[in-house]
GUVEX-811783 format. One record per residue: x, y, z of N, C-alpha, C in turn; residue number from 1. Coordinates in steps of 0.1 Angstrom, whole numbers. Atoms other than C-alpha are relative to their C-alpha. Example, Ala and Ser with C-alpha at 12.3 -4.5 7.8 and 13.67 -1.06 7.14 Angstrom:
2
[rec [9; -12; 0]; [123; -45; 78]; [9; 12; 0]; 1]
[rec [-9; -11; 0]; [137; -11; 71]; [-8; 11; 8]; 2]
This chain:
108
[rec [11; -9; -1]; [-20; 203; 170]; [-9; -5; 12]; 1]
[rec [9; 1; -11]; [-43; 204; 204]; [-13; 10; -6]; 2]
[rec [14; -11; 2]; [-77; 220; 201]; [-12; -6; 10]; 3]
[rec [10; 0; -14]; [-103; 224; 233]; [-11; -3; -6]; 4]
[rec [13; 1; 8]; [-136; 213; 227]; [-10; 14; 3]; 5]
[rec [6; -7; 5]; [-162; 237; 214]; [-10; -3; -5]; 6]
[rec [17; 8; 6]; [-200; 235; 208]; [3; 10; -14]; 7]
[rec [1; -6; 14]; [-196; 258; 177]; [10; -6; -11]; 8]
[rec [-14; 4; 13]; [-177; 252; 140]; [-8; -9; -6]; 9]
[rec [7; 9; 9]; [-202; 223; 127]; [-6; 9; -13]; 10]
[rec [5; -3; 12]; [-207; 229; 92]; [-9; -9; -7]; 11]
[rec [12; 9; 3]; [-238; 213; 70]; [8; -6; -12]; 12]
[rec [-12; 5; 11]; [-218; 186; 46]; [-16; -8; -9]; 13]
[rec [9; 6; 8]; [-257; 169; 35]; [-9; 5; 4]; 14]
[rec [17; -1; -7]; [-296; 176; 45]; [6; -9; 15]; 15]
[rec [1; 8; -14]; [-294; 164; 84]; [11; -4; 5]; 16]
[rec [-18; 5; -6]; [-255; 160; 84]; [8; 13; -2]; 17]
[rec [-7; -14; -4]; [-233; 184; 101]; [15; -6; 1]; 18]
[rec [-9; 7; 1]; [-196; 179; 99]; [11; 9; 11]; 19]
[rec [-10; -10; -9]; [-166; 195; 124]; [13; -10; 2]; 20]
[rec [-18; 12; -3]; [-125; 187; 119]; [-3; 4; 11]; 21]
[rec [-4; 1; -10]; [-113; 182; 151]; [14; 0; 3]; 22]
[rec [-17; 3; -3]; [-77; 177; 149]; [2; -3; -12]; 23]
[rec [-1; 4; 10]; [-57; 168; 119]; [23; 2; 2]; 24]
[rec [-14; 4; 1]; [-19; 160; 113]; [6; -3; -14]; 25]
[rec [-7; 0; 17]; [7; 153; 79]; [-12; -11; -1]; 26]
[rec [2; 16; -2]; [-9; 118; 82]; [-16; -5; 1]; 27]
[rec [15; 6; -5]; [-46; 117; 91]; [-6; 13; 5]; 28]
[rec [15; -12; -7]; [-79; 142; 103]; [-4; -8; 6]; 29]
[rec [11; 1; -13]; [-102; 136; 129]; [-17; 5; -2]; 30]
[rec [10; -7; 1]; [-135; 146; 122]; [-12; -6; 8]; 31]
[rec [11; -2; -8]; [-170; 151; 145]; [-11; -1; -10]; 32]
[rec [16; 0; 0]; [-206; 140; 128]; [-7; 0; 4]; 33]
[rec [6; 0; -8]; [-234; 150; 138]; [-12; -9; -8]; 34]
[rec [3; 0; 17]; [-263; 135; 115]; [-16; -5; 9]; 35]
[rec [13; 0; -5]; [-302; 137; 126]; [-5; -10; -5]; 36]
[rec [4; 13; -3]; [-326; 110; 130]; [-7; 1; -16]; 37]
[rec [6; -4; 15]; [-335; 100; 90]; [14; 4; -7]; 38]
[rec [-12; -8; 3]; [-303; 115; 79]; [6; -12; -10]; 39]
[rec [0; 12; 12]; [-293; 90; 46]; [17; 13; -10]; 40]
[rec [-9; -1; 5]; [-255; 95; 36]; [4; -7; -13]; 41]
[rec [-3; 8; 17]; [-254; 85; -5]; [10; -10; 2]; 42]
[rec [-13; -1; 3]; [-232; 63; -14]; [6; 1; -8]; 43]
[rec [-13; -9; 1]; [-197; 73; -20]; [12; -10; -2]; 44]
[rec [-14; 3; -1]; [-161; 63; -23]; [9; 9; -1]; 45]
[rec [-12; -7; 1]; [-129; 82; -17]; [10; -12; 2]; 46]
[rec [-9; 8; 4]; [-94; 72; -19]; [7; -3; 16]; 47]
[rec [-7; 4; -11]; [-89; 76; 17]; [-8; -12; 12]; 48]
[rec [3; 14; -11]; [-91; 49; 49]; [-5; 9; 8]; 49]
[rec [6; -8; -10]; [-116; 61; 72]; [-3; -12; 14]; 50]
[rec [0; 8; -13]; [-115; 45; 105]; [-14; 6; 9]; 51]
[rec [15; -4; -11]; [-153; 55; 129]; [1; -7; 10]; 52]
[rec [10; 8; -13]; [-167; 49; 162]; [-9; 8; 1]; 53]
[rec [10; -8; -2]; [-199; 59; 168]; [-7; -1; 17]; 54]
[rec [1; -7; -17]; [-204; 79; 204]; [-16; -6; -4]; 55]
[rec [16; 8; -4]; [-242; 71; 203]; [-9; 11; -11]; 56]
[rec [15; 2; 9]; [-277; 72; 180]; [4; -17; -1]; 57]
[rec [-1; 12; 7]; [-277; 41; 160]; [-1; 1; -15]; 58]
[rec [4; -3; 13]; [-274; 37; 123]; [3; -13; -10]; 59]
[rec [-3; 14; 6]; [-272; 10; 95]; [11; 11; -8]; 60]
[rec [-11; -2; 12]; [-238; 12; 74]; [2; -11; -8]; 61]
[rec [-9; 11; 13]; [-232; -6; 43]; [14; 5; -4]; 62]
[rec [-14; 1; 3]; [-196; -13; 32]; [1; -10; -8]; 63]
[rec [5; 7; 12]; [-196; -24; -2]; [-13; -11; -2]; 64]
[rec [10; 4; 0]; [-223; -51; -1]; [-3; -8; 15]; 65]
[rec [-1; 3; -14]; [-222; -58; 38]; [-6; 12; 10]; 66]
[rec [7; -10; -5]; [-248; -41; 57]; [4; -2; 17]; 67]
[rec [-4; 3; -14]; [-240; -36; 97]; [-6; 11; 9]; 68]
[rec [4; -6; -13]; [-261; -24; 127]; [9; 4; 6]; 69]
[rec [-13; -5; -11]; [-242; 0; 145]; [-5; 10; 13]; 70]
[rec [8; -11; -10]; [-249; 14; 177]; [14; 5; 12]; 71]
[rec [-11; -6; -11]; [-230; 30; 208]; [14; -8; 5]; 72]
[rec [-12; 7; -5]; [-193; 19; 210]; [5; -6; -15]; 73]
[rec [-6; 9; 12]; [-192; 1; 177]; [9; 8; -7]; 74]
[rec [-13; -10; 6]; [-164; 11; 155]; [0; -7; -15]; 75]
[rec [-3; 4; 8]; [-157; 6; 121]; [13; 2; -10]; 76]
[rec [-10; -7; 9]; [-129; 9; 90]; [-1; -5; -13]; 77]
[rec [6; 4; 12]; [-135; 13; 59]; [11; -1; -10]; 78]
[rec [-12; -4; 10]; [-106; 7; 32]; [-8; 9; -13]; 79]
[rec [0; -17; 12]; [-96; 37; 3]; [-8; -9; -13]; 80]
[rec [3; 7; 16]; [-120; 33; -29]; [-8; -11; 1]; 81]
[rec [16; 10; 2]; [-149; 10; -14]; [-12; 11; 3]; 82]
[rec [17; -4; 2]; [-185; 19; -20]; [-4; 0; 15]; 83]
[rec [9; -2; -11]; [-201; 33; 15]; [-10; 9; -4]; 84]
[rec [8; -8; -3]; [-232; 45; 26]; [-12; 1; 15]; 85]
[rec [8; 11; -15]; [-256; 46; 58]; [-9; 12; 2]; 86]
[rec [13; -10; -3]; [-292; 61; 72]; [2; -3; 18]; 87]
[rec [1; -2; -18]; [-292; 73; 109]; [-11; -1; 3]; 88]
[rec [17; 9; -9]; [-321; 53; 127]; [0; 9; 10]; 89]
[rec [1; -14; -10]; [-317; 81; 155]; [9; 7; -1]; 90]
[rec [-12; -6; -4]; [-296; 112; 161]; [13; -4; 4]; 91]
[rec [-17; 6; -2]; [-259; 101; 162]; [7; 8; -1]; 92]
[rec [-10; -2; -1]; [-227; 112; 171]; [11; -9; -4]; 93]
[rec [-12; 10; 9]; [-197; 98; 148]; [14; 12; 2]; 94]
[rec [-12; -8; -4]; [-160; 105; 154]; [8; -10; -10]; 95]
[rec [-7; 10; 14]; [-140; 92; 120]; [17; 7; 1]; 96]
[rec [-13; -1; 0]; [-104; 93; 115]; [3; -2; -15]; 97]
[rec [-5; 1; 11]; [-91; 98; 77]; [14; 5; -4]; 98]
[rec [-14; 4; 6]; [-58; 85; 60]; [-4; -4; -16]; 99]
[rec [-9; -14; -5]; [-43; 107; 42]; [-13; 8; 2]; 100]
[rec [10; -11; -4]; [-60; 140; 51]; [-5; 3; -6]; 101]
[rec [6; -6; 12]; [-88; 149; 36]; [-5; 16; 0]; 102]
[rec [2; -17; 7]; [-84; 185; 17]; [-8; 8; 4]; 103]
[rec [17; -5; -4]; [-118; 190; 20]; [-9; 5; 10]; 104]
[rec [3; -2; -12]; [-122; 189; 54]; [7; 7; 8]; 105]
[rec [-16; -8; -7]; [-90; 211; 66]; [-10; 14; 0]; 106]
[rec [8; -16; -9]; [-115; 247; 68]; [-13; -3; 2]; 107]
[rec [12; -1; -8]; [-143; 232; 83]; [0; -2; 16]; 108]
């Protein structure tokens, strides 16, 4: 699958967080966040491995009980079925990778 980039297609997945697949394969998705400054993602667990880097804002992520400053360039991966969650300290741009593909995210 190829696909050009496009300012349209973000869909709203929380209050202040906008979500857009990007690519996707048997094997893994690609997905674009956008998530406004204040922007507080619950936390959560699924069963899949999600791999991030975050193009730029800044935000704290916890991963299970391990909090981590993250700013432009940092990358993270989170294994299937741990406790995440994180508040965007400014407007950010996040670009995540999930194994296997998540369902959910295939018509957004």
């Amino acid at each position: 699958m190829f696909r050009k980039y496009e300012e349209q297609g973000y869909q709203p997945v929380l209050d202040k967080i906008r979500q857009k697949t990007l690519v996707y394969g048997d094997k893994t998705l690609m997905a674009e966040f956008r998530l406004e400054a204040g922007a507080v993602l619950p936390r959560h667990s699924h069963p899949h491995e999600q791999t991030g880097y975050l193009v730029s804002g800044r935000m704290d992520l916890t991963v299970g009980d391990e909090t981590y400053q993250v700013g432009p360039g940092d990358s993270w991966c989170i294994p299937g079925d741990i406790d995440h969650h994180a508040v965007a300290l400014e407007e950010c741009v996040a670009v995540e990778v999930f194994s296997p593909v998540r369902e959910d995210y295939l018509y957004r």
